[in-house]
C-alpha positions in Angstrom: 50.7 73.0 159.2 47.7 72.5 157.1 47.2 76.1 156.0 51.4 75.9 155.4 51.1 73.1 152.8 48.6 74.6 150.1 50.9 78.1 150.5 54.3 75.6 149.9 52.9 73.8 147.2 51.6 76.9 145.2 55.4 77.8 145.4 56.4 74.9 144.4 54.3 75.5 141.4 55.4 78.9 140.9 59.2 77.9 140.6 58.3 75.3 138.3 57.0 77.4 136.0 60.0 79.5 135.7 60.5 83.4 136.2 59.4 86.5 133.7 57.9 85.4 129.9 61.0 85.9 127.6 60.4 88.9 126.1 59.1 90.8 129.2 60.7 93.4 131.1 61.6 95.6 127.7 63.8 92.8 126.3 63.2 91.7 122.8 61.3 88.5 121.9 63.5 85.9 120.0 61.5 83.0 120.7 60.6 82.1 116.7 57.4 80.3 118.0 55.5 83.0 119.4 53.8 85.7 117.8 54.8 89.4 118.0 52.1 91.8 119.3 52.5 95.5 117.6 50.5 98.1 118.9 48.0 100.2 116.9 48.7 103.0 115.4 47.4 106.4 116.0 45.3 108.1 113.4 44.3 111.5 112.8 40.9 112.8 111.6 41.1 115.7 109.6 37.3 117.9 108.6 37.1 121.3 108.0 40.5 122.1 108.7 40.2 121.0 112.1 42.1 117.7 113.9 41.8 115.1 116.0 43.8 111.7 117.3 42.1 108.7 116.8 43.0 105.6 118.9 42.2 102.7 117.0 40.8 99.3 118.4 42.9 96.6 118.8 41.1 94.3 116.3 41.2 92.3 112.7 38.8 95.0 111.2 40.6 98.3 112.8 44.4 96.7 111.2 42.3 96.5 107.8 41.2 100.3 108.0 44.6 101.0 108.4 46.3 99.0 105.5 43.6 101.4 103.4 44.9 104.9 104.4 45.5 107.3 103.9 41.5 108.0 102.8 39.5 110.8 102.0 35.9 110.2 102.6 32.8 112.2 101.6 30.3 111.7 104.4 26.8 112.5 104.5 24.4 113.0 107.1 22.0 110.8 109.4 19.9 111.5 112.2 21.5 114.5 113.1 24.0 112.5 115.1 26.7 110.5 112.6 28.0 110.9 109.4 28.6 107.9 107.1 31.2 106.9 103.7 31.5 103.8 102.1 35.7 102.5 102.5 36.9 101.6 99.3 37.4 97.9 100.3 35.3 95.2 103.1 36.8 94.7 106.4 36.5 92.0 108.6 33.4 92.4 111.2 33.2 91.4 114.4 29.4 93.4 115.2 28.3 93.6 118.5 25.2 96.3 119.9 27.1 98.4 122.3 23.8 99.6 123.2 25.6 103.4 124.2 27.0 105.4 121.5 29.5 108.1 122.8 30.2 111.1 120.6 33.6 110.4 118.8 33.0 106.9 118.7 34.2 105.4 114.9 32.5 102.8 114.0 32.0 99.8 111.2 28.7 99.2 109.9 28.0 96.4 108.2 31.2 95.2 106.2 32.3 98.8 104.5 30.3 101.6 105.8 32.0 103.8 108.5 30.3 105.9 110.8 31.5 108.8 112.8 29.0 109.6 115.3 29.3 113.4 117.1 26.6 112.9 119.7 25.9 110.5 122.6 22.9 108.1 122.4 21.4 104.4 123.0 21.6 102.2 120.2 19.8 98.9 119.1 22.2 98.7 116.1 24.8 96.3 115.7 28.2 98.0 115.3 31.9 96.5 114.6 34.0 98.9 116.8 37.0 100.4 115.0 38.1 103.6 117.4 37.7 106.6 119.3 38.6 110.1 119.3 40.6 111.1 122.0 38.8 114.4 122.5 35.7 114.4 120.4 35.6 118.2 121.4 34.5 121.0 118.5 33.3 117.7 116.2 29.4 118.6 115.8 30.3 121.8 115.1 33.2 121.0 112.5 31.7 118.6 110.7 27.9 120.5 110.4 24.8 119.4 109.3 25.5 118.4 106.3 27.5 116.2 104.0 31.5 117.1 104.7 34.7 115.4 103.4 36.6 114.0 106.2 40.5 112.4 106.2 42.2 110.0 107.2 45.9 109.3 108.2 48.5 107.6 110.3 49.4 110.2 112.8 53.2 111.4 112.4 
C-alpha cells in the first residue's frame, strides 16, 4: 500500500495538470499569451559555383544573419583552415569556445566577422555559433587557398 500511494498521487498530479499543451499535436496555437516558435530557415552557400544547405542555429544572432540576406561576401584567407568577411551590420553574440571546430561549421567572431571554417581542429577561441553545413563535402577544394566571394540566401 505504501509503494501504491506515491504512484496514485503522481496521478493525481498528472490529471490536475490537464492533457496535451494547446497547440500540440499539429493544432494551431490561439492562446494570445504565449509566444510562437518558428523554425529556422534553411540557407544555401553558394562559392565557386558550387552549393550547399546550411542549417542555421536556433539563436538571437543566427535570426539577425538572416534579416541581412541575401549577402555576398568577399572572404579571405586564415590559417589554411577558415575563410573570414565582415557582415554589413553587428549581431547579437552569445561566444562560447567550443573547443572542436568541425569543417563546415559557420561561425560569429566577435560581433560582425563570420567565419567559415573547411577543416576540423581544436580551438582556444571564443566563437558565437550561427550554423552548419549539412555536407561540408568538396568545400576546401571550392573555396581554395585564397580569398573567394561566397553567397548567401534563404534556400527556396
Amino acid at each position: 500500500m505504501k509503494k501504491l500511494l506515491p504512484c496514485l498521487l503522481a496521478l493525481l498530479l498528472l490529471a490536475a495538470c490537464g492533457g496535451p499543451a494547446e497547440g500540440s499535436a499539429g493544432q494551431e496555437n490561439t492562446n494570445p499569451n504565449t509566444t510562437e516558435v518558428t523554425a529556422m530557415p534553411a540557407l544555401t552557400l553558394t562559392a565557386n559555383g558550387q552549393r550547399w544547405s546550411v542549417t542555421l542555429s536556433d539563436s538571437p544572432a543566427a535570426q539577425a544573419l538572416v534579416d541581412q540576406l541575401p549577402l555576398t561576401l568577399e572572404m579571405a584567407e586564415l590559417n589554411g583552415n577558415e575563410k573570414y568577411a565582415s557582415l554589413p551590420a553587428a549581431l547579437p553574440v552569445q561566444a562560447s569556445c567550443p573547443g572542436q571546430i568541425r569543417a563546415g561549421d559557420v561561425m560569429l567572431y566577435g560581433s560582425d566577422c563570420l567565419v567559415l571554417f573547411y577543416e576540423s581542429f581544436s580551438t582556444s577561441y571564443s566563437y558565437t555559433p550561427l550554423g552548419r553545413l549539412d555536407d561540408p563535402q568538396g568545400l576546401a577544394q571550392a573555396l581554395g587557398t585564397g580569398g573567394v566571394t561566397v553567397t548567401l540566401t534563404l534556400s527556396s
